[in-house]
PQR file with spaces between the fields and no chain letter, atoms N, CA, C, O and H, PARSE charges and radii, in Angstrom:
ATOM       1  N    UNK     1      25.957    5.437   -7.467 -0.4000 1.5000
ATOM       2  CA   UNK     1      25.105    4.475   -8.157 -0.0000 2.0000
ATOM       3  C    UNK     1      23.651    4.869   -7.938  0.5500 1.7000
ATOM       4  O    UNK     1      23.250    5.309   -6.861 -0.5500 1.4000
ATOM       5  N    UNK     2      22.910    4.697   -8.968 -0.4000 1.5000
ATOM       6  CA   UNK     2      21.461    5.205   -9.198 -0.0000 2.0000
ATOM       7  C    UNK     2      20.814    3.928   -8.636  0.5500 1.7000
ATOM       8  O    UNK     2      21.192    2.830   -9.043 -0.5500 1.4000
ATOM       9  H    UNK     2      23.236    4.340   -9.843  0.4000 1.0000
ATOM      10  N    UNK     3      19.713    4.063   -7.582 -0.4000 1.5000
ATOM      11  CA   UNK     3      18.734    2.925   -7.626 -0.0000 2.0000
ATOM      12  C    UNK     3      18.039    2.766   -8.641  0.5500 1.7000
ATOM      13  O    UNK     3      18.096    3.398   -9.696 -0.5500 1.4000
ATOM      14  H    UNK     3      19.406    4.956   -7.251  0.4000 1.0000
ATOM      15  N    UNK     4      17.298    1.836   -8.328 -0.4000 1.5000
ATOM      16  CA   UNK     4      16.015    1.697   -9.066 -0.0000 2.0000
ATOM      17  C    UNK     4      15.147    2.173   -8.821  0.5500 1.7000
ATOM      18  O    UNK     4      15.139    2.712   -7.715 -0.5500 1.4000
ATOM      19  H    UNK     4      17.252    1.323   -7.471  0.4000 1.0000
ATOM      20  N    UNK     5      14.457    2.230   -9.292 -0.4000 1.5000
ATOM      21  CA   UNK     5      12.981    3.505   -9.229 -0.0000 2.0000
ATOM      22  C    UNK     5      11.450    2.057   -9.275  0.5500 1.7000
ATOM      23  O    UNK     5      11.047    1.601  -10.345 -0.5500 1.4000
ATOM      24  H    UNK     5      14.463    1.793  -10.192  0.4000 1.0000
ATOM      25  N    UNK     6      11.082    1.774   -8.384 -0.4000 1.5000
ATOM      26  CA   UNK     6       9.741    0.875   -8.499 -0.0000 2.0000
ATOM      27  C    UNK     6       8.211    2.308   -8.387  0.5500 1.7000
ATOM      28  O    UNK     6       8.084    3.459   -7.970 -0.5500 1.4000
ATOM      29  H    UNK     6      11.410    2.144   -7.515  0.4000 1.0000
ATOM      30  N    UNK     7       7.412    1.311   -9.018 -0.4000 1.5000
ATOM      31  CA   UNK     7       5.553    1.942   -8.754 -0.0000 2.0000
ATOM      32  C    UNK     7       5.086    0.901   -8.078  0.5500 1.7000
ATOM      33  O    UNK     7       5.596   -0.214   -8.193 -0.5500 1.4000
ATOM      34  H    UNK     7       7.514    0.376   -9.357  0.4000 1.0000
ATOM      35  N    UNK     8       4.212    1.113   -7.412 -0.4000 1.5000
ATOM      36  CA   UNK     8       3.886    0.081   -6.516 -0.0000 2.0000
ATOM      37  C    UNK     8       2.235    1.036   -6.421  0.5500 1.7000
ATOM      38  O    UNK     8       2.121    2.252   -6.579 -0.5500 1.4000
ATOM      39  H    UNK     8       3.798    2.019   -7.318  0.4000 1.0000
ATOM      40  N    UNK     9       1.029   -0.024   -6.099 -0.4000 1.5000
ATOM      41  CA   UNK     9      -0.531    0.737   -6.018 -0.0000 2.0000
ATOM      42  C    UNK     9      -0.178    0.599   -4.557  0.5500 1.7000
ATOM      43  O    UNK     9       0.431   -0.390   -4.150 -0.5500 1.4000
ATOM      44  H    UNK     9       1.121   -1.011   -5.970  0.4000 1.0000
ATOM      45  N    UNK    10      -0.726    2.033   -3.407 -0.4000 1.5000
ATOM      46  CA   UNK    10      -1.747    1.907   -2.313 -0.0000 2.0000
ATOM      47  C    UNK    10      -3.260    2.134   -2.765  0.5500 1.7000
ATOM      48  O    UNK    10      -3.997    2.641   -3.611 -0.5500 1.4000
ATOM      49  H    UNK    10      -1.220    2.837   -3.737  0.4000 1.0000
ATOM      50  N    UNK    11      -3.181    1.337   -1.502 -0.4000 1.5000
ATOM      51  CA   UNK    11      -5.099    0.836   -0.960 -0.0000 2.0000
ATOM      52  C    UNK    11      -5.277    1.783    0.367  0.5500 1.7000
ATOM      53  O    UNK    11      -4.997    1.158    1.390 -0.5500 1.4000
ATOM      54  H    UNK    11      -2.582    0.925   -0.815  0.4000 1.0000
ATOM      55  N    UNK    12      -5.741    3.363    0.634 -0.4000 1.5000
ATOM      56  CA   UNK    12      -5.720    3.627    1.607 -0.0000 2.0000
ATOM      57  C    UNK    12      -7.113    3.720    2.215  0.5500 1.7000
ATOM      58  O    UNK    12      -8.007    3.929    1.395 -0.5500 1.4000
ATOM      59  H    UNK    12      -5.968    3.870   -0.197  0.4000 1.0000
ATOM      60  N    UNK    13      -7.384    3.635    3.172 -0.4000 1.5000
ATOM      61  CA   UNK    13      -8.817    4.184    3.717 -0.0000 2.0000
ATOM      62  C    UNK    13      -9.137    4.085    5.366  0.5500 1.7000
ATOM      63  O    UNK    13      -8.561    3.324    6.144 -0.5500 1.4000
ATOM      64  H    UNK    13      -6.657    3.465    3.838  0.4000 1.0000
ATOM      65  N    UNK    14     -10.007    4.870    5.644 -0.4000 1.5000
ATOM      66  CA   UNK    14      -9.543    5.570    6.970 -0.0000 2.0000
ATOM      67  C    UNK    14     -10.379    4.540    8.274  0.5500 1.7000
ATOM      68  O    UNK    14     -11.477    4.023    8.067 -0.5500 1.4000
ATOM      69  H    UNK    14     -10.475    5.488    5.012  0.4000 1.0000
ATOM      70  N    UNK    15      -9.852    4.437    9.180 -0.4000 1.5000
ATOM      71  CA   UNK    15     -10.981    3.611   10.251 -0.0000 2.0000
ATOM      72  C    UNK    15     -10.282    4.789   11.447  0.5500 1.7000
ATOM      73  O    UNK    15      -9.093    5.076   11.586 -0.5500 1.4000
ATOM      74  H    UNK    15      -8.960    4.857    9.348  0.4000 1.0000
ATOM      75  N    UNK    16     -11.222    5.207   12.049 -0.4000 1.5000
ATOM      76  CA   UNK    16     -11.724    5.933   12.870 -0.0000 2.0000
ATOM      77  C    UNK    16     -11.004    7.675   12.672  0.5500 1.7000
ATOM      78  O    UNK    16     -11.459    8.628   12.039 -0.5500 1.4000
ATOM      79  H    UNK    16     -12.188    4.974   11.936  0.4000 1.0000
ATOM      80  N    UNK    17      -9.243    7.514   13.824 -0.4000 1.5000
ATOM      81  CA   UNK    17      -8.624    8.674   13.679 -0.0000 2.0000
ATOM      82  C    UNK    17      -7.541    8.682   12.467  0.5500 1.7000
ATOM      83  O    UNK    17      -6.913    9.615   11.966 -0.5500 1.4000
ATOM      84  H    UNK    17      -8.873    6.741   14.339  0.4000 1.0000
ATOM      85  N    UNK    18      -7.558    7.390   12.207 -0.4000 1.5000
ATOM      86  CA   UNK    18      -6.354    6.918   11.119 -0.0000 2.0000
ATOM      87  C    UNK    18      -6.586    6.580    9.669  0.5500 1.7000
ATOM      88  O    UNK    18      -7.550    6.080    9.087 -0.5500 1.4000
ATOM      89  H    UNK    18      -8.067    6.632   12.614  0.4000 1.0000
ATOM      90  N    UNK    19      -5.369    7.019    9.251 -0.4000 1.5000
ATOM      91  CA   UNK    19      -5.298    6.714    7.907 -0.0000 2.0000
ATOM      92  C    UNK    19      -4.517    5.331    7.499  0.5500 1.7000
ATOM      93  O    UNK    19      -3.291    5.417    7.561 -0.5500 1.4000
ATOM      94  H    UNK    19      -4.587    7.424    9.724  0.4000 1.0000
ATOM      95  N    UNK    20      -5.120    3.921    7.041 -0.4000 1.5000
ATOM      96  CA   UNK    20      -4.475    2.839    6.725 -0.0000 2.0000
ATOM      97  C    UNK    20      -4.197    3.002    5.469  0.5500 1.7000
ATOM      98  O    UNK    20      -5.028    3.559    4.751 -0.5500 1.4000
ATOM      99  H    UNK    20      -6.116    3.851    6.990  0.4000 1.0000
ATOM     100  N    UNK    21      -2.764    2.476    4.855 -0.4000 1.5000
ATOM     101  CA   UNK    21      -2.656    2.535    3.665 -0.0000 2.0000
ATOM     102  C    UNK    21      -1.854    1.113    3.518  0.5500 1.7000
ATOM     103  O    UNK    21      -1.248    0.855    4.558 -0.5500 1.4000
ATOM     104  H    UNK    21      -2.088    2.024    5.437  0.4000 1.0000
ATOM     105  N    UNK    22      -1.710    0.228    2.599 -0.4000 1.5000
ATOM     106  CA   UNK    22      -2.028   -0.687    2.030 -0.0000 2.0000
ATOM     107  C    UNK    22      -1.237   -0.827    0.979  0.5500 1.7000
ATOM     108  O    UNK    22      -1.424    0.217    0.354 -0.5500 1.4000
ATOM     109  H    UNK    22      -2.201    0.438    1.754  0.4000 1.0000
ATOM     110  N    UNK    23      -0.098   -1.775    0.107 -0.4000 1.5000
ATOM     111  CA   UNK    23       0.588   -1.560   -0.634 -0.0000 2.0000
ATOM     112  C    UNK    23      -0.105   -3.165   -1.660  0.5500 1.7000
ATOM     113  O    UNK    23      -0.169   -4.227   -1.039 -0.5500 1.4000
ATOM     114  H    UNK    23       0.054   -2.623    0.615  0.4000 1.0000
ATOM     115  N    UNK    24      -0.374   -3.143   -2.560 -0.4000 1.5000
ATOM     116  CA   UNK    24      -1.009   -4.237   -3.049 -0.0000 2.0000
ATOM     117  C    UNK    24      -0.847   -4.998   -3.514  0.5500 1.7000
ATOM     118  O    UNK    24      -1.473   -6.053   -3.603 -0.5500 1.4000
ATOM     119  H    UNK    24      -0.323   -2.281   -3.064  0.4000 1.0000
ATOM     120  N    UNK    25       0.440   -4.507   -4.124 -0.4000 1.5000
ATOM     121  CA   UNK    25       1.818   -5.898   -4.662 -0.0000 2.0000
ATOM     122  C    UNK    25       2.052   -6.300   -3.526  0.5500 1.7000
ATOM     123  O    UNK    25       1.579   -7.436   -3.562 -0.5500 1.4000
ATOM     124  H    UNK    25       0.950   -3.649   -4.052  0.4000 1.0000
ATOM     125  N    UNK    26       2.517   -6.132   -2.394 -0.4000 1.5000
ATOM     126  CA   UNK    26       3.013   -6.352   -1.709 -0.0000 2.0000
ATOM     127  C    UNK    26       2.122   -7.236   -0.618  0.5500 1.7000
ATOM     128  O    UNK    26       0.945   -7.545   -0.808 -0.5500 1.4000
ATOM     129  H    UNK    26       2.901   -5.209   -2.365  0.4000 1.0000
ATOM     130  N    UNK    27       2.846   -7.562    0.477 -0.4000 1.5000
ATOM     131  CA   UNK    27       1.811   -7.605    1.479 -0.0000 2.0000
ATOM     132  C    UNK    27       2.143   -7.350    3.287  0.5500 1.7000
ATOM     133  O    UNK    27       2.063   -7.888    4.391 -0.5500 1.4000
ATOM     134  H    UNK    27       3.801   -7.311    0.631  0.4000 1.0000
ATOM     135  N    UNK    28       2.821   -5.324    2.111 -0.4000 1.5000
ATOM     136  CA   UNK    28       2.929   -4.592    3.730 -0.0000 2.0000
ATOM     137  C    UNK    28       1.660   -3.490    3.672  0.5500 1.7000
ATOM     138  O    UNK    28       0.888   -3.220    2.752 -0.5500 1.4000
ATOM     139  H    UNK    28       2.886   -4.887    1.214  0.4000 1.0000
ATOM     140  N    UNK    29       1.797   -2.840    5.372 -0.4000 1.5000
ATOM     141  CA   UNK    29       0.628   -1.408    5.623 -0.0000 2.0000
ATOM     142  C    UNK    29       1.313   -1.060    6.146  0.5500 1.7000
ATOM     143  O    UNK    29       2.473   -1.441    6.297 -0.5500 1.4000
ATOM     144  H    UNK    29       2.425   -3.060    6.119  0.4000 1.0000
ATOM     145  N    UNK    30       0.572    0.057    6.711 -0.4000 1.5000
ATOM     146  CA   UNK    30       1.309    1.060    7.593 -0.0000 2.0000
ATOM     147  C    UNK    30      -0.353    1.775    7.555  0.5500 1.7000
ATOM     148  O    UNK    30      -1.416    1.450    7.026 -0.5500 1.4000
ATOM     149  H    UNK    30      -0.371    0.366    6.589  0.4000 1.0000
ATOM     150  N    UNK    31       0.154    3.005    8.500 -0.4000 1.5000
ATOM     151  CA   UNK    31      -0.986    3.577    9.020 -0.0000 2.0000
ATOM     152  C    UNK    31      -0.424    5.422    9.472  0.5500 1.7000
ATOM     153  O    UNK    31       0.719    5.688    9.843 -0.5500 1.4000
ATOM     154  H    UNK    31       1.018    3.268    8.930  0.4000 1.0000
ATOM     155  N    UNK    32      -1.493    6.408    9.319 -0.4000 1.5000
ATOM     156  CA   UNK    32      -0.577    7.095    9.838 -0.0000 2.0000
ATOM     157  C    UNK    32      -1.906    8.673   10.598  0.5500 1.7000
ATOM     158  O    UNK    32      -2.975    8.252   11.038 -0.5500 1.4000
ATOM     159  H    UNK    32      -2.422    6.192    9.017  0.4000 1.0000
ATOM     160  N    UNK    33      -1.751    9.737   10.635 -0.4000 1.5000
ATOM     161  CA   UNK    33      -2.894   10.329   11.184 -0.0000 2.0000
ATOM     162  C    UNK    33      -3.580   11.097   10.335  0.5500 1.7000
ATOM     163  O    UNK    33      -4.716   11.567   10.405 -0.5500 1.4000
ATOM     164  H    UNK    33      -0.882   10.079   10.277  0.4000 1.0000
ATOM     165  N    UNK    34      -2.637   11.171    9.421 -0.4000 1.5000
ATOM     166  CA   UNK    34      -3.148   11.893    7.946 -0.0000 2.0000
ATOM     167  C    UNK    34      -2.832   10.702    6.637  0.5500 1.7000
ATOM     168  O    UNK    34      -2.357    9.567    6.613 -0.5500 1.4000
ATOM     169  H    UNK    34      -1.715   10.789    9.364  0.4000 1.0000
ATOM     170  N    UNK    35      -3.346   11.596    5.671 -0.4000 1.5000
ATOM     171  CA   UNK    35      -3.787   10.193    4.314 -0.0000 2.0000
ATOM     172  C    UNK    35      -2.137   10.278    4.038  0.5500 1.7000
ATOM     173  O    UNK    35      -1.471    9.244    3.993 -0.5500 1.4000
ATOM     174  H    UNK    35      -3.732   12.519    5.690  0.4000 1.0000
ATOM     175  N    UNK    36      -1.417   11.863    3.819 -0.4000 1.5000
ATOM     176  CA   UNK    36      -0.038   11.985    3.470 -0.0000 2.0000
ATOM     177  C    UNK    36       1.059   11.729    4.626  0.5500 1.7000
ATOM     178  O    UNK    36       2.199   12.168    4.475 -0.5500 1.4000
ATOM     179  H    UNK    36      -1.958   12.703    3.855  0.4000 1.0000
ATOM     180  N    UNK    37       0.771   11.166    5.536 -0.4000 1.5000
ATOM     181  CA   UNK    37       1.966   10.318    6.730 -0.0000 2.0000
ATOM     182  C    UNK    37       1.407    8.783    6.330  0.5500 1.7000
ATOM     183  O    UNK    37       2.245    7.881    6.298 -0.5500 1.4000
ATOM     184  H    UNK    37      -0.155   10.809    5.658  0.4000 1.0000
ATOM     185  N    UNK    38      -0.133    8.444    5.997 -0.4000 1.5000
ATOM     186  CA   UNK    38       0.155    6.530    5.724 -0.0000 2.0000
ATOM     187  C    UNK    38       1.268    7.025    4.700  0.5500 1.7000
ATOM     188  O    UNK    38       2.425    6.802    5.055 -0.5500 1.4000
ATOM     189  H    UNK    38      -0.814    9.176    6.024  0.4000 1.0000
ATOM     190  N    UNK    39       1.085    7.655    3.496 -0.4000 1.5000
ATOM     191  CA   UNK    39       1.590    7.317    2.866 -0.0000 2.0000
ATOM     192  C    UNK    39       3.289    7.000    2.770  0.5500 1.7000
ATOM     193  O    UNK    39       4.007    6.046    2.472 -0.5500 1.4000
ATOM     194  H    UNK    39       0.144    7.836    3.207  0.4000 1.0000
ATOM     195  N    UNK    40       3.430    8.240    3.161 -0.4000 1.5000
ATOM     196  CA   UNK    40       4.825    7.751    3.501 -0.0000 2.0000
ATOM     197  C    UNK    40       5.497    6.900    4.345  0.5500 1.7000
ATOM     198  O    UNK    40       6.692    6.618    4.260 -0.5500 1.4000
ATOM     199  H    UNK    40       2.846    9.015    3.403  0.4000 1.0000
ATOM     200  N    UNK    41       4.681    6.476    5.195 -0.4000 1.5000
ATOM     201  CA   UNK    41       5.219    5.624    6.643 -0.0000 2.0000
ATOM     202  C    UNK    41       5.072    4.314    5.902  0.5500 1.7000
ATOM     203  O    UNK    41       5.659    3.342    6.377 -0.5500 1.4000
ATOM     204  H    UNK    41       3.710    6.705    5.264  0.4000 1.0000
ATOM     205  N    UNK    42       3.981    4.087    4.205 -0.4000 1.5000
ATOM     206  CA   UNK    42       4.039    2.893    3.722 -0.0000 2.0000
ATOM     207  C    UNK    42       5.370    3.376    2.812  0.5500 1.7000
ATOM     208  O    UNK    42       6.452    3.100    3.331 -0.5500 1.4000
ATOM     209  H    UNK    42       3.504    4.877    3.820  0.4000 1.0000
ATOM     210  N    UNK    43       5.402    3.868    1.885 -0.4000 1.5000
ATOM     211  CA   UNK    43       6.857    4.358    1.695 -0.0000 2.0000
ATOM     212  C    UNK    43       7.871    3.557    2.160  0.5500 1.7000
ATOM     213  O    UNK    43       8.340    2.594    1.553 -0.5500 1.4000
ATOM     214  H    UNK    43       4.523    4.092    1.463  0.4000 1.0000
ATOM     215  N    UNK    44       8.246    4.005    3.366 -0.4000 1.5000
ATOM     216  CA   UNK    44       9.139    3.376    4.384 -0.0000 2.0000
ATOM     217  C    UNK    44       8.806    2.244    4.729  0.5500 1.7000
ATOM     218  O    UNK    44       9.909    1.742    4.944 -0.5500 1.4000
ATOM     219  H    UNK    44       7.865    4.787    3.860  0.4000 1.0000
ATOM     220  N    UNK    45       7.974    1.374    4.967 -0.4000 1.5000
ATOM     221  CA   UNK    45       7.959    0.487    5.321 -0.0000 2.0000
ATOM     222  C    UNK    45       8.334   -0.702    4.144  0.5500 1.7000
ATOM     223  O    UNK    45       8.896   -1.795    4.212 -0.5500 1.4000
ATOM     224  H    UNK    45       7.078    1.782    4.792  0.4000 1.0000
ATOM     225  N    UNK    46       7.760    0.041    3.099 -0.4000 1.5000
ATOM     226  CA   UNK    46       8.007   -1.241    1.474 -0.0000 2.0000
ATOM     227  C    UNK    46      10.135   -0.791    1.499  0.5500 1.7000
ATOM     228  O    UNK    46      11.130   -1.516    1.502 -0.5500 1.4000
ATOM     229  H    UNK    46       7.303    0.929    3.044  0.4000 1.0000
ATOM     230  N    UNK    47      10.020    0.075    1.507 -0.4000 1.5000
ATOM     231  CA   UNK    47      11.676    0.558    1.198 -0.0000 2.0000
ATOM     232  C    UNK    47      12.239   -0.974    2.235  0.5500 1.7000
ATOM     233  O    UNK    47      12.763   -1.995    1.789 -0.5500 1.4000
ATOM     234  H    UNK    47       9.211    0.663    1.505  0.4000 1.0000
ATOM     235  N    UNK    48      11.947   -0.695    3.494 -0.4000 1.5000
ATOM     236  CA   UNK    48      12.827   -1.614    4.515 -0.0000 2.0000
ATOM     237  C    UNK    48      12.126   -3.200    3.873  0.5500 1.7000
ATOM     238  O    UNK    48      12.840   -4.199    3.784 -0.5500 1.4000
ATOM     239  H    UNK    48      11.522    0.134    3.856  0.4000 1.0000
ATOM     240  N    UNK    49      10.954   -3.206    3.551 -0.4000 1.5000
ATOM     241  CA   UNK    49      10.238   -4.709    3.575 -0.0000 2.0000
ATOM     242  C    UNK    49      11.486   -5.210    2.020  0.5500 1.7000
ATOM     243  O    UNK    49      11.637   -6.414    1.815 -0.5500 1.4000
ATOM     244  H    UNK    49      10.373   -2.395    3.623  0.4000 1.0000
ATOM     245  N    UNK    50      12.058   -4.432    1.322 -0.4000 1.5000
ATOM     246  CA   UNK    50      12.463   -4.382    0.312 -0.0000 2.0000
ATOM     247  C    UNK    50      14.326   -4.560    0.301  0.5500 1.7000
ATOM     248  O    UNK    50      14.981   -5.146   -0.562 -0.5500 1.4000
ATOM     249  H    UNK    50      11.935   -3.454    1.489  0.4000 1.0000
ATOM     250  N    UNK    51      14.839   -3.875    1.504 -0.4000 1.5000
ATOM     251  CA   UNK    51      15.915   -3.963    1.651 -0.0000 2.0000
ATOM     252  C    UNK    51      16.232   -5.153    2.311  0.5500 1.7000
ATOM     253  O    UNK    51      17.366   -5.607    2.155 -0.5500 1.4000
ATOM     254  H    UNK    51      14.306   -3.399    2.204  0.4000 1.0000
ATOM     255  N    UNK    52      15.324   -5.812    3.112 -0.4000 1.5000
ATOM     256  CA   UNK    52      15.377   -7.034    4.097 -0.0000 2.0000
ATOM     257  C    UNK    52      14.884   -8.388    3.702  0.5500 1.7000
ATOM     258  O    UNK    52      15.191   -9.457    4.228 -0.5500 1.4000
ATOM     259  H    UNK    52      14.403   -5.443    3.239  0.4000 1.0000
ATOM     260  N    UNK    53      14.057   -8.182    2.676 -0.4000 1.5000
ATOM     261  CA   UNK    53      13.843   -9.401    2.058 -0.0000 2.0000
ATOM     262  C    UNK    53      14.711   -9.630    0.957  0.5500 1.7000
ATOM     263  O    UNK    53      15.297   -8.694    0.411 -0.5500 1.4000
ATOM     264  H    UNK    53      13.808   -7.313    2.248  0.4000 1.0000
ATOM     265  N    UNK    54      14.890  -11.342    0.429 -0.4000 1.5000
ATOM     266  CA   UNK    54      16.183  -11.713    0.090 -0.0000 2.0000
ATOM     267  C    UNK    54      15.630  -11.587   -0.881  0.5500 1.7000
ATOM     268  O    UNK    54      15.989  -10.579   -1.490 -0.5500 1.4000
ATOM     269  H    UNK    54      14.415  -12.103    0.873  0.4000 1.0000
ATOM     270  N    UNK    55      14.360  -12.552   -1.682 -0.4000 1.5000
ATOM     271  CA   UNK    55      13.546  -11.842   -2.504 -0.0000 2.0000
ATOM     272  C    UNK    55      12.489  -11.957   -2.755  0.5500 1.7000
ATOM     273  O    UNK    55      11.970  -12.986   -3.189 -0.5500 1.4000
ATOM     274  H    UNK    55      14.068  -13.371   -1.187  0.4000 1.0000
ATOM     275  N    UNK    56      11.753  -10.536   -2.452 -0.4000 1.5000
ATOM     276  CA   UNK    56      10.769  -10.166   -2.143 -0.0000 2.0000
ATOM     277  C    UNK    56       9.388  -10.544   -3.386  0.5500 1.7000
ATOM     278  O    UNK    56       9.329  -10.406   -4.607 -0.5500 1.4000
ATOM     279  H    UNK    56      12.174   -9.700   -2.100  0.4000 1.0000
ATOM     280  N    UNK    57       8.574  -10.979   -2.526 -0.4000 1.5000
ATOM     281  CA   UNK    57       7.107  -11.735   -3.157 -0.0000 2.0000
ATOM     282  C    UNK    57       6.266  -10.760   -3.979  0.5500 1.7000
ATOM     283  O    UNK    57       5.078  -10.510   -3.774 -0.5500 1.4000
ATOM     284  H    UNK    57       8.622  -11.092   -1.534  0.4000 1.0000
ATOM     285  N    UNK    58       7.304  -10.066   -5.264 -0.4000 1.5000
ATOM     286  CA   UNK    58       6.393   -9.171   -5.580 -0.0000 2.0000
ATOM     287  C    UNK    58       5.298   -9.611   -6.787  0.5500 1.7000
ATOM     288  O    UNK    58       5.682  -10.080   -7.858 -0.5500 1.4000
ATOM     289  H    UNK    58       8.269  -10.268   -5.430  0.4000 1.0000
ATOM     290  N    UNK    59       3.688   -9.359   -6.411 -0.4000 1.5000
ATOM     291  CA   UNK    59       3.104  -10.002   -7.758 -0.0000 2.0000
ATOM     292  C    UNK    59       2.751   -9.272   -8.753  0.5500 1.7000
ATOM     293  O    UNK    59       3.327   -8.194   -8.603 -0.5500 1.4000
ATOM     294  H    UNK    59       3.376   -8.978   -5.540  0.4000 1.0000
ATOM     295  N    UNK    60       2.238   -9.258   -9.521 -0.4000 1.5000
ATOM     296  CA   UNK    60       1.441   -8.375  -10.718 -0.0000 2.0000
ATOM     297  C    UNK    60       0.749   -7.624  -10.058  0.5500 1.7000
ATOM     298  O    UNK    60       0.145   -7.844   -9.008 -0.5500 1.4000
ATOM     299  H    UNK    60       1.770  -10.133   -9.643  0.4000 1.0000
ATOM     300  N    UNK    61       0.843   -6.480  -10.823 -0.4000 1.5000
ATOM     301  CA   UNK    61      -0.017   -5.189  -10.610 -0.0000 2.0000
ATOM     302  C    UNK    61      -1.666   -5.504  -10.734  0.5500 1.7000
ATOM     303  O    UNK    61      -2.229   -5.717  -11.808 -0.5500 1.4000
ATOM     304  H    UNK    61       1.333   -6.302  -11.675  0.4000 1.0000
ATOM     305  N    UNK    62      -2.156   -5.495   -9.760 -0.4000 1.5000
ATOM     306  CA   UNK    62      -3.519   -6.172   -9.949 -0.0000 2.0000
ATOM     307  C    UNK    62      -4.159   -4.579  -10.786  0.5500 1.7000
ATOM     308  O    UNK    62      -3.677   -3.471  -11.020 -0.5500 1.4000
ATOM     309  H    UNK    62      -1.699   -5.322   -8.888  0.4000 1.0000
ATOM     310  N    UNK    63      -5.926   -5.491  -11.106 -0.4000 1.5000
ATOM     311  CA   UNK    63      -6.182   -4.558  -12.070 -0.0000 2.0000
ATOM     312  C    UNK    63      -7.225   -4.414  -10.867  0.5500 1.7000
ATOM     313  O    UNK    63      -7.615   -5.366  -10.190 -0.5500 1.4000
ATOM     314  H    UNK    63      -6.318   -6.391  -10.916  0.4000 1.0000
ATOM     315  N    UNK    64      -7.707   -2.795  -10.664 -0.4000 1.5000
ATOM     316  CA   UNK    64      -8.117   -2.131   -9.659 -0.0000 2.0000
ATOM     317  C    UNK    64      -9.335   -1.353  -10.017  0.5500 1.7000
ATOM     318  O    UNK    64      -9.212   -0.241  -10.531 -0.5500 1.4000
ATOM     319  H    UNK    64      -7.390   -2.022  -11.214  0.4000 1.0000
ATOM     320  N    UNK    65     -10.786   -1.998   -9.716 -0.4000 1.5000
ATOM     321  CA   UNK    65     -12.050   -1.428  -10.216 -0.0000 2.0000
ATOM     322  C    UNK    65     -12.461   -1.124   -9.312  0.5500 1.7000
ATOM     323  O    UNK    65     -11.843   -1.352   -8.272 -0.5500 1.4000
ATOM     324  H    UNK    65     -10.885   -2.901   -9.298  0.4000 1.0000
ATOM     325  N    UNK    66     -14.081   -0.266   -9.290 -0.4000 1.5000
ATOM     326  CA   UNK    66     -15.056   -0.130   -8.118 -0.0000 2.0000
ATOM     327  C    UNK    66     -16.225   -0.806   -9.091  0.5500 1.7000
ATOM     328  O    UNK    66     -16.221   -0.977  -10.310 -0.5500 1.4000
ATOM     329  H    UNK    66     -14.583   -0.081  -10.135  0.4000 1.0000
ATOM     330  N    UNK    67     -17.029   -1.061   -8.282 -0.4000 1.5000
ATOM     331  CA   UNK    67     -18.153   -2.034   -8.182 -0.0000 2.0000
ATOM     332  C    UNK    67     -19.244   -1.363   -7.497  0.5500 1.7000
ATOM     333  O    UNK    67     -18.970   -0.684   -6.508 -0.5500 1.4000
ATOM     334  H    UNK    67     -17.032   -0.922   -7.292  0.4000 1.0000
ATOM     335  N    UNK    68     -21.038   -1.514   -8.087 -0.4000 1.5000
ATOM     336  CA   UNK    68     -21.946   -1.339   -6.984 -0.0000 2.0000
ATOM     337  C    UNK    68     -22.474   -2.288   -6.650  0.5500 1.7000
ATOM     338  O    UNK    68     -22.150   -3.356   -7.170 -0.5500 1.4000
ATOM     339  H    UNK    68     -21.261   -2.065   -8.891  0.4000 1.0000
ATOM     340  N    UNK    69     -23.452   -2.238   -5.685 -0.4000 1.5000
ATOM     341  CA   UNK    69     -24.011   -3.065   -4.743 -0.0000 2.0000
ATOM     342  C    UNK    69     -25.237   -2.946   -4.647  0.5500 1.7000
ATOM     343  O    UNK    69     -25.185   -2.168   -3.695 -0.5500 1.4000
ATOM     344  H    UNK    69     -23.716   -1.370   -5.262  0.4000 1.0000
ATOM     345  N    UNK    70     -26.676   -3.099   -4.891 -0.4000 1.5000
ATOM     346  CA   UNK    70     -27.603   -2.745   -4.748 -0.0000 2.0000
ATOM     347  C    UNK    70     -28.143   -2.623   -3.149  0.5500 1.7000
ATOM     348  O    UNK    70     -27.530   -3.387   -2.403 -0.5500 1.4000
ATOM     349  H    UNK    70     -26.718   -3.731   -5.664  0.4000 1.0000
ATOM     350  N    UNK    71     -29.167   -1.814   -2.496 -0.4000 1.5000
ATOM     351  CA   UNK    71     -29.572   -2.194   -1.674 -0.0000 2.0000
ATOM     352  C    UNK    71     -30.064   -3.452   -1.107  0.5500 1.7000
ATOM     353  O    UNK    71     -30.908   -4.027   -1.793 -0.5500 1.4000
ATOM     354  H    UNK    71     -29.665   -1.193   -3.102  0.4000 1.0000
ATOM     355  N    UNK    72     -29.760   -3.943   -0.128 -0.4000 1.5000
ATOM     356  CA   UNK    72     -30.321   -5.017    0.484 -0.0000 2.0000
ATOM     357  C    UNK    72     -31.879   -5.466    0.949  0.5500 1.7000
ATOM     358  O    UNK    72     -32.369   -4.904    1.929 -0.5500 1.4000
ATOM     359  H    UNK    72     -29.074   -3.476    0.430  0.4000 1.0000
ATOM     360  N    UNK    73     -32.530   -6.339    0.330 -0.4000 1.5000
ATOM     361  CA   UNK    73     -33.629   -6.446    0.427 -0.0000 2.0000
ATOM     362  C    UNK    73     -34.389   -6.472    2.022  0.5500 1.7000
ATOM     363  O    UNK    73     -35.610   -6.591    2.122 -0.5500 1.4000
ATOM     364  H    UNK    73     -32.132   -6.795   -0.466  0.4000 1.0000
């Protein structure tokens, strides 16, 4: 039997030695030492957050911009 195949957005970005990554439907992370271990360790973590929840709080694909900020006076 074939699973299902989901897309899901990460949010990754780094605080200090680590890479946090961020799943945005969702509301799992994970973290890892490179940008390509968050990723997969979030991977894994939505897979299990997914197998273990009865059913899972997934919302709309939010819509995902950048924004500036002017300097502060």
């Amino acid at each position: 039997m074939t699973g299902l195949v989901r897309t899901f957005t990460a949010a990754v970005h780094q605080e200090d030695d680590w890479y946090v990554a961020r799943c945005l439907e969702l509301d799992v992370a994970s973290q890892g030492e490179t940008l390509d271990a968050s990723l997969a360790n979030l991977r894994e973590a939505v897979e299990v957050y997914l197998e273990e929840a009865a059913q899972p709080a997934i919302e709309a694909t939010p819509f995902v911009t950048s924004f500036q900020v002017g300097k502060a006076a």
